[in-house]
N, CA, C and O atoms as a Tinker XYZ file with bonds, in Angstrom:
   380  protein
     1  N    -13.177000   -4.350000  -13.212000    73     2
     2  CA   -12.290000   -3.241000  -13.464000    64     1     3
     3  C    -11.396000   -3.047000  -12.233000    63     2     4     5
     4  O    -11.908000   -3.252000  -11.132000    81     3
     5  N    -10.123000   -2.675000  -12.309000    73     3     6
     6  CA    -9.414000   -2.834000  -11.435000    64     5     7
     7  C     -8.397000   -1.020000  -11.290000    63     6     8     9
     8  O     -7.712000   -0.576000  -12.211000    81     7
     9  N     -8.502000   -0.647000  -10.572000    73     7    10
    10  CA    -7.440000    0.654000  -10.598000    64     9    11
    11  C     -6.414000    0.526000   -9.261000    63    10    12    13
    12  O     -6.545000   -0.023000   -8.167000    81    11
    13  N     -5.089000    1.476000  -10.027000    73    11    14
    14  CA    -3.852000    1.410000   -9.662000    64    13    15
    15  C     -3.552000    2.861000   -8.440000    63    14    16    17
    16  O     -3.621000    3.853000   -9.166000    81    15
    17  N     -3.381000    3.150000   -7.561000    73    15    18
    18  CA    -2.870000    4.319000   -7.093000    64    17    19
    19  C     -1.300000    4.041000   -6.063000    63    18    20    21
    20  O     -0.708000    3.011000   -5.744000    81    19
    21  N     -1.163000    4.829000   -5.913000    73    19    22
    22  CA     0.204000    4.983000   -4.915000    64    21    23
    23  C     -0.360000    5.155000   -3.366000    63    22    24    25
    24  O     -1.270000    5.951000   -3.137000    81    23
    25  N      0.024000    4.642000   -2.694000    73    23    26
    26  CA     0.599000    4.977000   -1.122000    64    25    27
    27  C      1.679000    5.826000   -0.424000    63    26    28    29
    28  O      2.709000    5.168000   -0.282000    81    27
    29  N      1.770000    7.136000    0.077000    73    27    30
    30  CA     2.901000    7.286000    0.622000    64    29    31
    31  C      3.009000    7.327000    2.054000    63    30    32    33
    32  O      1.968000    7.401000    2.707000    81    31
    33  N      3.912000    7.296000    2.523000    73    31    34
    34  CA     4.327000    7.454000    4.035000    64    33    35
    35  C      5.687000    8.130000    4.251000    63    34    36    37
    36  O      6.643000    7.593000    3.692000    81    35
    37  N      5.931000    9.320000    5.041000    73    35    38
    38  CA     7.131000    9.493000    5.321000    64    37    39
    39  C      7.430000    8.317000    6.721000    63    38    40    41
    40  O      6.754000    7.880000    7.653000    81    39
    41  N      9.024000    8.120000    6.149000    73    39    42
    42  CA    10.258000    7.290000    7.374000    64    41    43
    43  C     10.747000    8.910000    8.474000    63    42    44    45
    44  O     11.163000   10.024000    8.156000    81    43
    45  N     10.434000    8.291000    9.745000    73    43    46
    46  CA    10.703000    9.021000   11.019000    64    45    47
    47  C     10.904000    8.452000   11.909000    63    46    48    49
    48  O     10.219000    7.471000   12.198000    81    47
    49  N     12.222000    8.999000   12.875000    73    47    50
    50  CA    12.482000    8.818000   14.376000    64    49    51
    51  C     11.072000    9.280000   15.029000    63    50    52    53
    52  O     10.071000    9.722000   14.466000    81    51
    53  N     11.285000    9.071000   16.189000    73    51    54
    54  CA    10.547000    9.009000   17.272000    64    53    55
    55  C     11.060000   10.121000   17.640000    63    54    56    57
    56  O     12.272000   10.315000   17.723000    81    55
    57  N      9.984000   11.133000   17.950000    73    55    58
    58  CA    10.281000   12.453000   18.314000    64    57    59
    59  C     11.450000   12.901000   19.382000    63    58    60    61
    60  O     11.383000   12.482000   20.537000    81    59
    61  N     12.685000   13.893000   18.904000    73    59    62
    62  CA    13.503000   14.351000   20.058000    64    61    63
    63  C     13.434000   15.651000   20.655000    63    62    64    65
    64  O     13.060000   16.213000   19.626000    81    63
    65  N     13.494000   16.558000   21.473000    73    63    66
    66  CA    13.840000   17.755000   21.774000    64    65    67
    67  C     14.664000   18.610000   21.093000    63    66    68    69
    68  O     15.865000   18.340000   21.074000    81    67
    69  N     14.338000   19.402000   20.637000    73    67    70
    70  CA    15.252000   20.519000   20.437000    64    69    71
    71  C     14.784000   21.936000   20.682000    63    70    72    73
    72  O     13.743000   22.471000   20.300000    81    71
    73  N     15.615000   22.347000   21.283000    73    71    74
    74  CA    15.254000   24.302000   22.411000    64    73    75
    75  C     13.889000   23.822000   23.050000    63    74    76    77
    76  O     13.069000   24.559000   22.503000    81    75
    77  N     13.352000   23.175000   23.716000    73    75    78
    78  CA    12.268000   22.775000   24.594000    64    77    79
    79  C     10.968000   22.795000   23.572000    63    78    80    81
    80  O      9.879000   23.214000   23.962000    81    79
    81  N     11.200000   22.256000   22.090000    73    79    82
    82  CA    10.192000   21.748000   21.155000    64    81    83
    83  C     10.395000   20.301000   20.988000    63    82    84    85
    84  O     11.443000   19.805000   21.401000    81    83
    85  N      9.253000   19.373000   20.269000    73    83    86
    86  CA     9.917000   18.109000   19.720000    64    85    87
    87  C      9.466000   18.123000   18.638000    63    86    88    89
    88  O      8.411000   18.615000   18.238000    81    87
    89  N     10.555000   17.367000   17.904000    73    87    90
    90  CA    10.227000   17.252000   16.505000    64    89    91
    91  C     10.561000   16.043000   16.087000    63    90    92    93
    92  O     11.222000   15.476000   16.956000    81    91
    93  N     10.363000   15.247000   14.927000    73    91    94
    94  CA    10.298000   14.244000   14.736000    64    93    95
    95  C     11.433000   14.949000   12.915000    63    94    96    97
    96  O     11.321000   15.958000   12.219000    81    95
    97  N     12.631000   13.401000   12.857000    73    95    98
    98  CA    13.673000   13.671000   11.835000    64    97    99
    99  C     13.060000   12.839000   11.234000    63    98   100   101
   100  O     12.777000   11.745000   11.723000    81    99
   101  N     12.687000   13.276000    9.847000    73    99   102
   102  CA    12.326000   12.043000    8.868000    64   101   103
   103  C     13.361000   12.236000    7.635000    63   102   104   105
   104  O     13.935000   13.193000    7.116000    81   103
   105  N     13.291000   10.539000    7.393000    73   103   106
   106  CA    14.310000   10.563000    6.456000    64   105   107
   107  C     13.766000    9.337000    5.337000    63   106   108   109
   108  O     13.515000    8.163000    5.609000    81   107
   109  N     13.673000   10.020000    3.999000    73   107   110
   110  CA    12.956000    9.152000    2.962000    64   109   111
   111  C     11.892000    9.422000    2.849000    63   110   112   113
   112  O     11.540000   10.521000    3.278000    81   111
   113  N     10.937000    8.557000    2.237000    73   111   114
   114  CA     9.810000    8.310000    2.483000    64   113   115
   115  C      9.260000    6.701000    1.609000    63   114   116   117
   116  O     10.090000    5.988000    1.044000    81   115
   117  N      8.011000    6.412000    1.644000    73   115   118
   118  CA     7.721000    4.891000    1.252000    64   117   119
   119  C      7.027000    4.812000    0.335000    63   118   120   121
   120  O      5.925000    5.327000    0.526000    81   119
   121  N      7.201000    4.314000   -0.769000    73   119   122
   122  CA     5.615000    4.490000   -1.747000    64   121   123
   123  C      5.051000    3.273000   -1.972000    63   122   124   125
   124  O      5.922000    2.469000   -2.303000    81   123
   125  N      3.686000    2.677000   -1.923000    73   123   126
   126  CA     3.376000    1.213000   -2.188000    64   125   127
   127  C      2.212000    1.720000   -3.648000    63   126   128   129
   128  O      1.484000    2.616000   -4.075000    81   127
   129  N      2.633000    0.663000   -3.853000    73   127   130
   130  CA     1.706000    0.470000   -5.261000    64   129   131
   131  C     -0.008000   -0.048000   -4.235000    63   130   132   133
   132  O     -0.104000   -0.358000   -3.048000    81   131
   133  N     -0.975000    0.038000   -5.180000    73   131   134
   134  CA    -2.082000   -0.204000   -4.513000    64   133   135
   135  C     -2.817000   -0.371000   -5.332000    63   134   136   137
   136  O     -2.988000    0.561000   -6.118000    81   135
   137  N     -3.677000   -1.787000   -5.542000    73   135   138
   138  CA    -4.741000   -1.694000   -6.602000    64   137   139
   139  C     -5.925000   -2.364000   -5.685000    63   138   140   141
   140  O     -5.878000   -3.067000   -4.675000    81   139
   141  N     -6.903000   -1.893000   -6.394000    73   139   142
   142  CA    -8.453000   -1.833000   -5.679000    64   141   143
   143  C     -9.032000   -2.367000   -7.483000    63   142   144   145
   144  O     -8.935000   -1.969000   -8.644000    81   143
   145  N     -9.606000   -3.432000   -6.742000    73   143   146
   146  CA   -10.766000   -4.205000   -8.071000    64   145   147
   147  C    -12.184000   -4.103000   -7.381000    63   146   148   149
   148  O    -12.608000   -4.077000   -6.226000    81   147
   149  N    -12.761000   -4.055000   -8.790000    73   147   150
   150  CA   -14.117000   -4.054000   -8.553000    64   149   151
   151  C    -14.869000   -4.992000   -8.329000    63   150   152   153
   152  O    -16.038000   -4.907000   -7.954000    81   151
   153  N    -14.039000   -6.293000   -8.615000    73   151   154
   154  CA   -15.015000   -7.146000   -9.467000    64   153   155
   155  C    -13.791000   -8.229000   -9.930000    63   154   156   157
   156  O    -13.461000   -8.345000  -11.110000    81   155
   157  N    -13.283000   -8.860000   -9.032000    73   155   158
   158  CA   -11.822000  -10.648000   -9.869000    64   157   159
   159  C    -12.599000  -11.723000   -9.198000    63   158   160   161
   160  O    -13.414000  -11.656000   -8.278000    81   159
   161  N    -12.084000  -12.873000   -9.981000    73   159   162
   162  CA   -11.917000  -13.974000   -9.754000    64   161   163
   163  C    -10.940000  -14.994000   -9.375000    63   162   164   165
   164  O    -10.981000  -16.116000   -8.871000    81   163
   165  N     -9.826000  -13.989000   -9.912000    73   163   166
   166  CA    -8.433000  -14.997000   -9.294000    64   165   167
   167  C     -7.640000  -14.153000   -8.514000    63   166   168   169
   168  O     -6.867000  -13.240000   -8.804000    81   167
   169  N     -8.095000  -14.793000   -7.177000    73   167   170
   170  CA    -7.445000  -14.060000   -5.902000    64   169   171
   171  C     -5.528000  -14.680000   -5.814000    63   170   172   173
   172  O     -5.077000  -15.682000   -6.369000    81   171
   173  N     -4.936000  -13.902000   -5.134000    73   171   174
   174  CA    -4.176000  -14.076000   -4.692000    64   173   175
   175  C     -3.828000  -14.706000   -3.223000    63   174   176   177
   176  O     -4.354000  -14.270000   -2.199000    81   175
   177  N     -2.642000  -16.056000   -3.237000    73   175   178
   178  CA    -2.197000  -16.523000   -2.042000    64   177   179
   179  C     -1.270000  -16.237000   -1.025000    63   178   180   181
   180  O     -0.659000  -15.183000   -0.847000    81   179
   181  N     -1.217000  -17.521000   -0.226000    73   179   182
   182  CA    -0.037000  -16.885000    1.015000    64   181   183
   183  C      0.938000  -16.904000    0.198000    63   182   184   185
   184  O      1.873000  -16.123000    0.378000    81   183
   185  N      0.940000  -17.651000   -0.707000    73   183   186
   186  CA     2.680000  -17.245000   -0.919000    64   185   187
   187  C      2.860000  -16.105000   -2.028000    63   186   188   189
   188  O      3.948000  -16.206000   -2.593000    81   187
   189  N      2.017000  -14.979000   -2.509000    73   187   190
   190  CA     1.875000  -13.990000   -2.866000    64   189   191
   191  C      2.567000  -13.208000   -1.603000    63   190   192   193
   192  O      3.225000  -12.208000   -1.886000    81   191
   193  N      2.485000  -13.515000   -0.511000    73   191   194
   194  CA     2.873000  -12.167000    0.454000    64   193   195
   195  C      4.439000  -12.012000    0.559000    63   194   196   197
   196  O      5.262000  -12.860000    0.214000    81   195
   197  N      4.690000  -10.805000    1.084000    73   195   198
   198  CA     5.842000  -10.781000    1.374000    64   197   199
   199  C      6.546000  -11.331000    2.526000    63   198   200   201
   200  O      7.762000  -11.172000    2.412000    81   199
   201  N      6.096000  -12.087000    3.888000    73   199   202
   202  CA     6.859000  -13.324000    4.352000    64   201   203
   203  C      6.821000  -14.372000    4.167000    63   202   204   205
   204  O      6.927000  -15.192000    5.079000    81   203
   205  N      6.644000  -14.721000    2.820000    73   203   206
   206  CA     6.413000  -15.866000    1.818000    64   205   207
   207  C      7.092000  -15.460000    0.695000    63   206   208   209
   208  O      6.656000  -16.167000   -0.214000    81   207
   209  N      7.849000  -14.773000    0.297000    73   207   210
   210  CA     8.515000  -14.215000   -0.059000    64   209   211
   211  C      8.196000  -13.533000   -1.261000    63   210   212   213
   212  O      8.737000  -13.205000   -2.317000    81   211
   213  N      7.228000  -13.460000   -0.748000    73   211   214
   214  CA     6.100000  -12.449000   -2.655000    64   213   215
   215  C      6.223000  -11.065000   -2.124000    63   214   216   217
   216  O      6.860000  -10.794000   -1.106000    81   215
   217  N      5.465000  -10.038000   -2.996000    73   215   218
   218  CA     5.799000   -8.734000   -3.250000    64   217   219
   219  C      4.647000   -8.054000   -2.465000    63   218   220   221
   220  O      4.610000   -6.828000   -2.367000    81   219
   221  N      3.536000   -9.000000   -1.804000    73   219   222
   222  CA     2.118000   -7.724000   -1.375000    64   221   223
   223  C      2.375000   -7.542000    0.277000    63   222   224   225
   224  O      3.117000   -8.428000    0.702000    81   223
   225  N      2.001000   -6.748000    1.129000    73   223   226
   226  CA     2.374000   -6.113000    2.242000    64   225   227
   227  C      0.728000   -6.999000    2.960000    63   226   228   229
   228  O      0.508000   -7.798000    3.870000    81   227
   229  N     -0.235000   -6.166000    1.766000    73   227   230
   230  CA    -1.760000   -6.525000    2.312000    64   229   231
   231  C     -2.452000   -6.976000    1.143000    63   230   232   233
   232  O     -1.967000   -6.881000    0.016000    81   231
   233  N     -4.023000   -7.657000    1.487000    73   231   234
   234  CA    -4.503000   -8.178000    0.634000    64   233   235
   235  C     -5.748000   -8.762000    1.052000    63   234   236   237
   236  O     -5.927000   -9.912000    1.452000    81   235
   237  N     -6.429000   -8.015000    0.941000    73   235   238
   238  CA    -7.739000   -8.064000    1.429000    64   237   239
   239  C     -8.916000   -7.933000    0.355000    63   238   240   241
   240  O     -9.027000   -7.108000   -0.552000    81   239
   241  N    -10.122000   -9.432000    0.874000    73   239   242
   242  CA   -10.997000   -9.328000   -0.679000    64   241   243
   243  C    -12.276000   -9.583000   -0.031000    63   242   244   245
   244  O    -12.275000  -10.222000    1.022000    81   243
   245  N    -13.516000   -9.105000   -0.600000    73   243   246
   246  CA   -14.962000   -9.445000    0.197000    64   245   247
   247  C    -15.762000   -9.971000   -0.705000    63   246   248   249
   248  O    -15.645000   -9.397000   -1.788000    81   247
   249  N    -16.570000  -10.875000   -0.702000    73   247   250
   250  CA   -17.298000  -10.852000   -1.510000    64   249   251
   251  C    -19.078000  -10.998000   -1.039000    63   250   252   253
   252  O    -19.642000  -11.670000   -0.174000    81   251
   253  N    -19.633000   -9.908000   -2.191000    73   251   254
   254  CA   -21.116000   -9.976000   -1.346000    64   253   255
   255  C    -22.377000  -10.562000   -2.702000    63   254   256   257
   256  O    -23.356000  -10.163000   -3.331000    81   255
   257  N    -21.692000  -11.477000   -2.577000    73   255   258
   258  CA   -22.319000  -12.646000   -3.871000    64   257   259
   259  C    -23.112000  -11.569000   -5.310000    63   258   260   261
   260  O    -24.263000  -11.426000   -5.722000    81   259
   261  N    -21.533000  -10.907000   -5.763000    73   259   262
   262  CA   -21.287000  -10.431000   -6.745000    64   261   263
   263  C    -20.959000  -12.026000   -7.785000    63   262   264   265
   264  O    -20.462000  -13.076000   -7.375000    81   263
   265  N    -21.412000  -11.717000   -9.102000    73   263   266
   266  CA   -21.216000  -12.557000  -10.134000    64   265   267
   267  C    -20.153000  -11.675000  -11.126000    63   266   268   269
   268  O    -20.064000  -10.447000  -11.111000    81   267
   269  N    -19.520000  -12.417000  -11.825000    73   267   270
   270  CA   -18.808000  -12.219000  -13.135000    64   269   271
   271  C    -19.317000  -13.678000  -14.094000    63   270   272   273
   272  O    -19.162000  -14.851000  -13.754000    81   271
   273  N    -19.698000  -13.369000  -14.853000    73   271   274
   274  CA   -19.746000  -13.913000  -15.693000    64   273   275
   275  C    -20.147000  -15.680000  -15.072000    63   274   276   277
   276  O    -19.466000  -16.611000  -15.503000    81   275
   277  N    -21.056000  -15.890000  -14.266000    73   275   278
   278  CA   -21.411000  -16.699000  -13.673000    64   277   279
   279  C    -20.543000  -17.328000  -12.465000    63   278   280   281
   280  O    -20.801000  -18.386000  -11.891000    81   279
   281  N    -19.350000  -16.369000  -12.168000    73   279   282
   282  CA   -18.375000  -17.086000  -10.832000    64   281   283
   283  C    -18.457000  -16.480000   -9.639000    63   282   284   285
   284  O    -18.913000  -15.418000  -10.065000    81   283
   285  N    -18.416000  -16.396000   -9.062000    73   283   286
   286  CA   -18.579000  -15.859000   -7.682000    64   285   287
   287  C    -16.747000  -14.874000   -7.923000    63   286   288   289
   288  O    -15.579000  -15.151000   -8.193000    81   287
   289  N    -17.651000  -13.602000   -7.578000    73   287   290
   290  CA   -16.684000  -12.384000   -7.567000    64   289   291
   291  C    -16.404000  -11.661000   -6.258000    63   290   292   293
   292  O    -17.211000  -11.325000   -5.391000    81   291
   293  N    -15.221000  -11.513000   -6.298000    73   291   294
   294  CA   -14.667000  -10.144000   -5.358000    64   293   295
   295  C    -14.239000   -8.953000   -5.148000    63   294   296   297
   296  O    -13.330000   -8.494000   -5.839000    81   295
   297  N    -14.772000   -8.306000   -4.236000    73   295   298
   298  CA   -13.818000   -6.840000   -4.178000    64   297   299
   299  C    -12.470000   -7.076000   -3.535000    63   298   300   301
   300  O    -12.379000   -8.042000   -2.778000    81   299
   301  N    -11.412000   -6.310000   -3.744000    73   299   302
   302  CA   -10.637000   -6.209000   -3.046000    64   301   303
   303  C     -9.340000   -5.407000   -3.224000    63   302   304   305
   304  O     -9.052000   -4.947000   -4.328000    81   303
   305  N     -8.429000   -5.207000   -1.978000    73   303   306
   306  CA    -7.525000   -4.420000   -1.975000    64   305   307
   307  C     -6.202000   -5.139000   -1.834000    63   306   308   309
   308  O     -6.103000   -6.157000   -1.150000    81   307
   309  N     -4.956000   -4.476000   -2.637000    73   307   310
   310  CA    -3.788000   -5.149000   -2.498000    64   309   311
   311  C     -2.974000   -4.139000   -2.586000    63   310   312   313
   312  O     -3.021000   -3.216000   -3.399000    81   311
   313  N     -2.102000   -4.345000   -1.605000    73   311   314
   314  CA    -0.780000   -3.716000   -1.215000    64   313   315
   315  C      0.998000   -3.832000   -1.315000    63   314   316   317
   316  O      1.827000   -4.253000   -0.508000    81   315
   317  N      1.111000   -3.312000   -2.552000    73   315   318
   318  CA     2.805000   -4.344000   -2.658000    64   317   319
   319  C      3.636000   -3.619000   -1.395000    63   318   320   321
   320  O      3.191000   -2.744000   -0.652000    81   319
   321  N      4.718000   -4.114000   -1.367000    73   319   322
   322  CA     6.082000   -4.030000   -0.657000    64   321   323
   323  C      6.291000   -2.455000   -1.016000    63   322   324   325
   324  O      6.296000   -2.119000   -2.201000    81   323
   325  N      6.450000   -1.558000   -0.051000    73   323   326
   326  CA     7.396000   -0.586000   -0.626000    64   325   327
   327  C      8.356000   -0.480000   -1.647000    63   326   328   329
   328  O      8.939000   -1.401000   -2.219000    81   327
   329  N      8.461000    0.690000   -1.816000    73   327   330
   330  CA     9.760000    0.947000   -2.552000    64   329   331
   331  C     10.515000    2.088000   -1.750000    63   330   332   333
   332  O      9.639000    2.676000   -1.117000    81   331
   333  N     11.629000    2.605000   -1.518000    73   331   334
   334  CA    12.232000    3.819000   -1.229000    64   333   335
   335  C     12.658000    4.646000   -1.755000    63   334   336   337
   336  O     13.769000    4.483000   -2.259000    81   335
   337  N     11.929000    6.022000   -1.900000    73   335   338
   338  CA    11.827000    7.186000   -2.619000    64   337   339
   339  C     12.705000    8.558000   -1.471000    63   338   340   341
   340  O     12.855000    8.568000   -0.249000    81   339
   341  N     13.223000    9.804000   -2.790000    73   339   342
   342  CA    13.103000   10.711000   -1.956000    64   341   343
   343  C     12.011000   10.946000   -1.406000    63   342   344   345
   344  O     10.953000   10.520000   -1.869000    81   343
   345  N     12.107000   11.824000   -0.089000    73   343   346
   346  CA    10.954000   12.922000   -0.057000    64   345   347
   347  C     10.432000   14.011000   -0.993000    63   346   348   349
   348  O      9.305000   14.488000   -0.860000    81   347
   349  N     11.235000   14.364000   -1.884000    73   347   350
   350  CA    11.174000   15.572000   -3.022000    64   349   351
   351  C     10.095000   14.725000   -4.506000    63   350   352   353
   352  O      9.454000   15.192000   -5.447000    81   351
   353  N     10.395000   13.255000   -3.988000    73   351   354
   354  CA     9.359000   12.619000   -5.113000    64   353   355
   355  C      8.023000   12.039000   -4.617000    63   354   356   357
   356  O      7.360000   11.157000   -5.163000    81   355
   357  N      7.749000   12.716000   -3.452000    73   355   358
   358  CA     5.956000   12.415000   -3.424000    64   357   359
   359  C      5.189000   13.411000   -4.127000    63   358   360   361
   360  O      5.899000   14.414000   -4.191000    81   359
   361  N      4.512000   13.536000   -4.468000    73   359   362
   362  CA     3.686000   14.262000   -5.684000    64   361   363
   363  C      3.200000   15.611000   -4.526000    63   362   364   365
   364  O      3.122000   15.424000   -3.312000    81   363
   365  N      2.956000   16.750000   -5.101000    73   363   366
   366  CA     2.884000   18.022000   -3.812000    64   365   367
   367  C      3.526000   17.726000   -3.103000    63   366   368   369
   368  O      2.893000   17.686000   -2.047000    81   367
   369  N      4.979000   17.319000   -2.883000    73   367   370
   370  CA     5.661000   17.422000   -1.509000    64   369   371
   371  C      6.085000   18.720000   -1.850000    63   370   372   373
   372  O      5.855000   19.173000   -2.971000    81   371
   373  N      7.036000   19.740000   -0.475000    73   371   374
   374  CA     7.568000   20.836000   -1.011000    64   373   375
   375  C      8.412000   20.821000    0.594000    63   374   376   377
   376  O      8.126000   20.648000    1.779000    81   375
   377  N      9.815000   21.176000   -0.401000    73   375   378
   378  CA    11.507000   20.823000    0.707000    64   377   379
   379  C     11.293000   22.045000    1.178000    63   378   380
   380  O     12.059000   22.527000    2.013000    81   379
């Protein structure tokens, strides 16, 4: 079984001064797709990644001699490429 969630991150400068506070200007924010399996058999390669010019950021799998159906199974996590969103479209954000 495999499930889907989102990633977000706000995009920010590196903190500046203003009236003897710092604050950090963010602008955008990032959303990655993210799926977590319980339990595959057909992993993904280097050229799945994105400096290979595929779509995953990360991709990480363990296996602790889990079976499927007699194959040697894995857990694991995968991370696509961003996308660029407002800030007003992360889920509970508030402008």
């Amino acid at each position: 079984m495999s499930f889907i969630s989102y990633m977000y991150k706000l995009r920010s400068s590196g903190p500046f001064p203003v009236n003897g506070k710092f604050i950090a200007h963010t602008f955008k924010a990032e959303k990655n797709e993210v799926t977590v399996h319980e339990a595959i058999t057909d992993l993904k390669v280097s050229a799945d990644m994105a400096g290979q010019e595929g779509e995953y950021v990360s991709i990480s799998y363990s296996s602790h001699a889990l079976t499927l159906e007699g194959e040697l199974a894995f857990q694991g996590t995968e991370i696509k490429k961003p996308v660029y969103i407002e800030e007003s479209e992360i889920p509970g954000a508030s402008t």
